[in-house]
C-alpha positions in Angstrom: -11.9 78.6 -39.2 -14.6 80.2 -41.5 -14.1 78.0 -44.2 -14.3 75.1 -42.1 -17.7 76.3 -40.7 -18.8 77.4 -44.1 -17.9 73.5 -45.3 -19.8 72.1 -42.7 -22.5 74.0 -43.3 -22.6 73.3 -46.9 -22.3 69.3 -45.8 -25.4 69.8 -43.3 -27.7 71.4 -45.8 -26.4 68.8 -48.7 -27.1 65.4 -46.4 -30.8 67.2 -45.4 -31.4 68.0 -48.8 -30.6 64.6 -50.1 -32.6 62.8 -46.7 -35.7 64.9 -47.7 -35.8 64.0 -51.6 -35.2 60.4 -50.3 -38.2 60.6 -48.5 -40.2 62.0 -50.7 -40.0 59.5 -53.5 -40.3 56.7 -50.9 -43.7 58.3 -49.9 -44.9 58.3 -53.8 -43.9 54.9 -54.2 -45.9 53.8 -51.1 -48.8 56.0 -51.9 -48.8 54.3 -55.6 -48.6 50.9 -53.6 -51.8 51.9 -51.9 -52.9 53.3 -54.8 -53.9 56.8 -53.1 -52.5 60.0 -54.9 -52.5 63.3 -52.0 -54.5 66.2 -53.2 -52.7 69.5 -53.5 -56.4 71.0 -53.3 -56.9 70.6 -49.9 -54.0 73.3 -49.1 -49.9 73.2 -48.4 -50.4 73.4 -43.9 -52.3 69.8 -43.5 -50.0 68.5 -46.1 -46.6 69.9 -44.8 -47.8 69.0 -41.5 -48.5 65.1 -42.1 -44.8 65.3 -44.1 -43.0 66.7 -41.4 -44.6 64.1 -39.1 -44.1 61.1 -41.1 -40.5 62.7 -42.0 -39.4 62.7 -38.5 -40.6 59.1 -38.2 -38.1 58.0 -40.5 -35.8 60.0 -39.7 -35.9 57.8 -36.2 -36.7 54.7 -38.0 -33.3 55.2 -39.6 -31.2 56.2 -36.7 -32.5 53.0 -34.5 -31.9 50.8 -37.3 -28.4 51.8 -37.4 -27.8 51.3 -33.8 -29.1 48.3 -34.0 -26.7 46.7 -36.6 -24.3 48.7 -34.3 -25.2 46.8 -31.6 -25.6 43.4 -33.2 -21.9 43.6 -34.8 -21.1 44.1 -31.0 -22.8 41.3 -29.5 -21.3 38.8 -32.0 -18.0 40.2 -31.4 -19.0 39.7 -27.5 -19.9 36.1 -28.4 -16.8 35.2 -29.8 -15.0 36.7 -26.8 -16.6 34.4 -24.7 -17.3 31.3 -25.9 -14.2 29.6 -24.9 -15.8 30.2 -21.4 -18.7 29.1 -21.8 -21.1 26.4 -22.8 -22.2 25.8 -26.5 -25.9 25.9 -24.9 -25.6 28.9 -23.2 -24.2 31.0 -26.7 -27.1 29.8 -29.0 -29.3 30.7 -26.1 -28.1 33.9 -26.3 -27.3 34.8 -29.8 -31.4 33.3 -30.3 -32.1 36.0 -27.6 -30.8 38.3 -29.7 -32.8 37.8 -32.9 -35.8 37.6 -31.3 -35.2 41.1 -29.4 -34.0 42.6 -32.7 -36.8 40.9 -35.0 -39.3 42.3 -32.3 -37.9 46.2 -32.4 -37.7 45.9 -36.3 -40.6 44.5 -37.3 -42.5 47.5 -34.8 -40.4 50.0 -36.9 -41.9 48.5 -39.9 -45.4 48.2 -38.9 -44.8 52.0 -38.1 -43.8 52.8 -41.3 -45.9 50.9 -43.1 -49.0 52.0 -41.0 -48.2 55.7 -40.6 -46.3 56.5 -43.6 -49.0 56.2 -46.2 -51.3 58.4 -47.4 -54.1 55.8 -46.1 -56.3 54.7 -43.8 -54.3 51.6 -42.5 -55.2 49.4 -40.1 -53.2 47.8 -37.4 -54.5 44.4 -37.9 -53.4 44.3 -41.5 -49.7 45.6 -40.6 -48.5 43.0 -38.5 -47.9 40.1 -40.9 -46.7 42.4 -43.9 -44.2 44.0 -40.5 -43.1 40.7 -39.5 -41.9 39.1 -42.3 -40.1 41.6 -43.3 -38.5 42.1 -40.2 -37.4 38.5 -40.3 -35.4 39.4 -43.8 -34.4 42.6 -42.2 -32.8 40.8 -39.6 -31.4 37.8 -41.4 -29.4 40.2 -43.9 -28.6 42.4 -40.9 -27.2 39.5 -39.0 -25.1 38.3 -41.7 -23.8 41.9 -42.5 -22.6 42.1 -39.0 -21.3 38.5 -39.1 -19.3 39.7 -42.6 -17.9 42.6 -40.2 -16.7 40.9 -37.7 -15.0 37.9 -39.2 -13.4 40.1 -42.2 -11.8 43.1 -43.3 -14.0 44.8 -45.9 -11.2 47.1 -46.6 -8.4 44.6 -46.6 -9.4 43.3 -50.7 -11.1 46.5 -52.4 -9.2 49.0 -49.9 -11.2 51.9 -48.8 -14.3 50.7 -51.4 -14.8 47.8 -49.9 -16.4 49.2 -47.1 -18.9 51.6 -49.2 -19.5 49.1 -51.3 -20.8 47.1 -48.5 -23.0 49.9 -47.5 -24.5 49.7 -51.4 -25.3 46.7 -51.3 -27.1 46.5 -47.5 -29.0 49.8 -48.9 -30.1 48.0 -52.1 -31.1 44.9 -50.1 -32.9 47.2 -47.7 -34.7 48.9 -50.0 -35.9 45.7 -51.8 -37.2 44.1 -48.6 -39.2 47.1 -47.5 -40.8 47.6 -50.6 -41.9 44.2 -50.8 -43.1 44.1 -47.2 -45.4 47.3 -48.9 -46.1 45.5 -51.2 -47.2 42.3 -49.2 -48.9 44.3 -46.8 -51.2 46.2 -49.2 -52.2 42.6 -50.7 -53.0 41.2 -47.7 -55.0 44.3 -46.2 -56.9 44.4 -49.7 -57.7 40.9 -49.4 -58.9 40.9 -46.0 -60.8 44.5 -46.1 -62.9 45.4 -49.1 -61.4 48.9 -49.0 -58.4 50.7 -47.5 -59.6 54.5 -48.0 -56.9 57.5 -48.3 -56.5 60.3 -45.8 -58.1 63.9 -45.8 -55.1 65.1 -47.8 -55.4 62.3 -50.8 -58.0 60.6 -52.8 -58.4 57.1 -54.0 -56.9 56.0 -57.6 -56.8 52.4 -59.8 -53.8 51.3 -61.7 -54.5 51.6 -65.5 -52.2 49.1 -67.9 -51.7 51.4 -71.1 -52.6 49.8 -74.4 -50.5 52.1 -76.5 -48.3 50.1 -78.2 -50.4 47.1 -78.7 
């Protein structure tokens, strides 16, 4: 029906709206972690085109991370199906498989993000630790999130909360262990590099404490 279409419509435009303001602050926080501010001077088409790249990177960054929590709540629940046929060896061989092929596509997604999202001039060498370790608390929440799915019923104590709830928390914990991977990354590239320079479309600035107050 037309109000049907209308309402989906309106949901679209709502959840694109919402993605891009999203995306936005997390490319000011990173570009304040860098310390690089972009310049509005330098025109709206170099900027808008660097945004709508780097958008469309997390856009995938976002869709593959969800598969793969998808796909690791599977492959426990595949585990369990199992392992009365098989040997204890043969399941820690394979669920160590598994967090080494999902540390590996995580921490690439992060070295990504950390590398491309910026407003700097990052380079790979100085991505990789900042990327891995990361990944590794990525994946360790990840894994026990998917663990917490498959042995339990979110909805069964807090009824249909319990789930989003869930969700809250996984996006809180998220959000706290990329910014710290920022964070670590920009420490370690300053330490090792004398200076990380910003793109055409920003310029350089230095945090400031504020004595007002004092």
């Amino acid at each position: 029906t037309k109000s049907t279409t209308w309402g989906s419509v309106v949901g679209v435009v709502t959840i694109l709206v919402g993605a891009t303001g999203v995306f936005v602050e997390l490319q000011i926080t990173l570009n304040a972690i860098w310390q690089v501010k972009v310049i509005t001077k330098k025109g709206i088409l170099p900027i808008l085109r660097a945004r709508l790249f780097s958008f469309g990177l997390i856009l995938a960054t976002a869709f593959l991370l969800i598969v793969s929590l998808v796909i690791s709540t599977a492959l426990v629940a595949i585990g369990d199906l199992f392992k009365d046929y098989t040997s204890n060896f043969t399941i820690l061989f394979f669920n160590l498989l598994n967090f080494a092929f999902s540390l590996s596509v995580i921490s690439m997604l992060f070295a990504l993000i950390f590398k491309i999202l910026p407003d700097a001039k990052i380079l790979w060498k100085h991505v990789w630790l900042g990327s891995i370790l990361t990944g590794l608390l990525f994946t360790i929440g990840k894994t026990t999130l998917a663990f917490y799915f498959n042995k339990t019923n979110p909805a069964s104590v807090y009824g249909a909360a319990g789930t989003i709830i869930l969700i809250l928390l996984w996006v809180s914990y998220s959000s706290m262990i990329l910014f710290f991977g920022a964070e670590f990354t920009a420490a370690y590239a300053k330490k090792y590099s004398a200076k990380v320079p910003p793109t055409i479309i920003a310029k350089a600035e230095t945090r400031t404490l504020s004595n007002k107050g004092i």
